[in-house]
C-alpha positions, 0 to 999 in steps of 0.5 A: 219881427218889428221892435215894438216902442218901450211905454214911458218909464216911470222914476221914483223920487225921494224928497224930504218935505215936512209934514204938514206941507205934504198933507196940505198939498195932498188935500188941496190935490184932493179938493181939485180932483187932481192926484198929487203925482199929476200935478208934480209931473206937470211941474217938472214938465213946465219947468224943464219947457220953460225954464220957470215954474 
């Protein structure tokens, strides 16, 4: 039998934010149509290619 290749893992991450800044980042997500856990993993992949956000 072949091996068949593992999907893509998914990590849970905890950070502490306050609130007014999470729900203001939430809907400016919304507004643009983008889903909030979107645009943090497109962050964190930018930041790891390039070093900055």
């Amino acid at each position: 039998m072949a091996a068949t290749p593992k999907g893509p893992q998914k990590v849970r991450i905890d950070y502490n934010i306050d609130k007014p800044t999470y729900d203001e980042f939430v809907k400016a997500c919304g507004r643009k149509g983008y889903a909030p856990n979107i645009v943090v993993e497109r962050l964190i992949k930018r930041f790891n290619q390039d070093g900055q956000m």
